[in-house]
N, C-alpha and C positions, 0 to 999 in steps of 0.2 A: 371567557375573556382570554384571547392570546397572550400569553408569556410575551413580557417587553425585549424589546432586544438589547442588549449593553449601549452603554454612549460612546462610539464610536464614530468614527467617519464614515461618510453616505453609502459608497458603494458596501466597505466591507458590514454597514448595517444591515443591509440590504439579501447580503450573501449568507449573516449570520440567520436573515428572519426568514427567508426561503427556507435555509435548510429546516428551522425550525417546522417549517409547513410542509415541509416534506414529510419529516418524522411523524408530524399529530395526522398527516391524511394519507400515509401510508402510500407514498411515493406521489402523490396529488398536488399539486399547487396552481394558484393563479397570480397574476400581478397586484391583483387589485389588493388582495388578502395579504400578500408577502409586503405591499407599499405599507398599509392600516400596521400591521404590525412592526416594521419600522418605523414609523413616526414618519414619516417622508410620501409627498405625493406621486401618485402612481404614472405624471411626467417626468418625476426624478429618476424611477425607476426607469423608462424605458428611455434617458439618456444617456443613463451609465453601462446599459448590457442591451439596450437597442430590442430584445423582445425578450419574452418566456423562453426559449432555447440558451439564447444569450445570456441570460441570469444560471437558467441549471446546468449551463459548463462552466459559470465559474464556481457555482455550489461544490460543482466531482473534482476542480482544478482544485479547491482551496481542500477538497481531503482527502486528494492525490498528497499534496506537497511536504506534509509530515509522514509522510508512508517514503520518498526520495530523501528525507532528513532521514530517519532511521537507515536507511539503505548505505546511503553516501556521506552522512553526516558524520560527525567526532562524538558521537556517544559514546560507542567501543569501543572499549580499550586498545591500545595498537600495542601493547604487550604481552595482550593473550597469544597463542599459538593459533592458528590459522584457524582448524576442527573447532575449539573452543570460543573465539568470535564470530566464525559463521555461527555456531547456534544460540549465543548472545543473541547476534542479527534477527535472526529466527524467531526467538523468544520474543522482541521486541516488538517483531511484525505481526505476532499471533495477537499479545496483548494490545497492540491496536486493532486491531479488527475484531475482534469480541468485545472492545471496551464501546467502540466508537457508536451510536446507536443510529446512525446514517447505514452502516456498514452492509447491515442484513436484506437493507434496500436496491444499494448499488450492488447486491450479487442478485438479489432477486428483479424485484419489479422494475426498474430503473435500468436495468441489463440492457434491458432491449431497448430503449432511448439510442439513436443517434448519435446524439450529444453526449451522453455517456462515453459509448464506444468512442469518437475522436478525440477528447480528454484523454481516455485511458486509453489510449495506444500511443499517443504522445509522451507520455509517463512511463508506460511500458520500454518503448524503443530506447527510451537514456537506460534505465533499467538493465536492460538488456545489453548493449555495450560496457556499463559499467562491470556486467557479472558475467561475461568473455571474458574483461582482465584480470577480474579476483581467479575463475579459473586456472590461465599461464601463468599468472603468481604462485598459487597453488602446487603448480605442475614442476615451478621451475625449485619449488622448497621440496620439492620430494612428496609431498601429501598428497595429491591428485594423480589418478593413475594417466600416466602422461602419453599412452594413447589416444584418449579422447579429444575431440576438434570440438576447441573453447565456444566457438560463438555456436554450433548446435547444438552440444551438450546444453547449455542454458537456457535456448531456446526451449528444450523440451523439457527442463526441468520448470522452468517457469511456468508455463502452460500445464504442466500437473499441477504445479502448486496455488493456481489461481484458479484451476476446476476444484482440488481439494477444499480450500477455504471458503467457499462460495458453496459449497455442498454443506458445508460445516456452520456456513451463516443459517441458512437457508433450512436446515433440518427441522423435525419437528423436535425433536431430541439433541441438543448441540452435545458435542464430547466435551469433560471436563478441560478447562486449559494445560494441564498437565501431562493429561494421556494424549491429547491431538501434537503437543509439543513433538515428543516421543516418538510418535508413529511420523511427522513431518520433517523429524530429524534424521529418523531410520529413510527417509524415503531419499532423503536429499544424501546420505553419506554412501548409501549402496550404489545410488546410480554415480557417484564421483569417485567410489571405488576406493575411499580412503586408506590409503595408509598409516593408520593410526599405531601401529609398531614404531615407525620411521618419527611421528611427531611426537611419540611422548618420548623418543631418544633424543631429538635432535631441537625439541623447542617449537620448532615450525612456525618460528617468529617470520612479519612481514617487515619487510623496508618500508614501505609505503603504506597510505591506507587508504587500499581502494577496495567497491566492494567485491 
């Protein structure tokens, strides 16, 4: 007997009970299954998301949008020093995605969905202008080695760290959360070249809080 979904409103019922059927059938879902499990007829459903495509980008939209909260949100502190809230950031990013149990899906089975991909490029591309600026922030407190060209640098750090995590969902073996921290922290402060001399002299506080 399917898990009921919360008493919520139609659509986000709907978003909650897909995902559920995504999880129990191992990236698998149909309307008719995802309707029975919300309580709601399977007209309702296809007039709030118009087909099956339709429902699974707002399933990837709705866990995209806490992943853009940890990124850009006021969780972090805006008094740590720069080094030390990016890997706040980090930590935070890691614990969602090993916690979330959708996760292992959107790296694996669900990858190659379509609909997947135009969600998460949508997500990605704010993402990614957002962490060009945390870069010249960076750059302009002394901590980032102020050679590197913001919006590429991040480009390519992004794109490792979303083949790493997805390697890490997706293993037969996942690495403990503590050692993948570690090893995704060393990855991200080598390629930005930290000057971690300069921030633990000078604070390496930001003005702003962007990512």
């Amino acid at each position: 007997m399917p898990k009921p979904t919360p008493k919520i409103g139609g659509p986000q019922r709907l978003i909650a009970a897909a995902e559920q059927e995504l999880i129990a059938n191992h990236g698998h879902m149909e309307i008719a299954a995802v309707a029975r499990r919300a309580g709601v007829s399977v007209g309702l459903a296809y007039h709030h998301f118009g087909s099956k495509t339709g429902l699974m980008a707002a399933v990837v939209d709705a866990f995209y949008e806490p992943i853009r909260e940890i990124a850009l949100g006021d969780g972090i502190p805006v008094d740590l020093e720069w080094g030390a809230r990016e890997k706040a950031r980090m930590a935070g990013l890691v614990d969602y995605y090993f916690n979330h149990p959708l996760a292992p899906l959107i790296a694996g089975r669900l990858a190659r969905e379509p609909e997947v991909q135009d969600v998460e490029r949508a997500h990605m591309d704010a993402l990614l202008e957002a962490g060009a600026r945390n870069i010249a922030q960076g750059q302009k407190l002394g901590v980032v080695n102020p050679d590197l060209e913001p919006h590429t640098t991040v480009a390519m750090l992004m794109g490792g760290i979303h083949l790493v995590i997805d390697r890490a969902l997706i293993a037969d073996q996942r690495p403990s959360r503590d050692e993948f921290l570690e090893q995704f922290w060393r990855l991200v402060s080598n390629a930005l070249q930290l000057d971690n001399t300069h921030t633990a002299t000078t604070g390496g506080h930001a003005n702003v809080r962007e990512l």
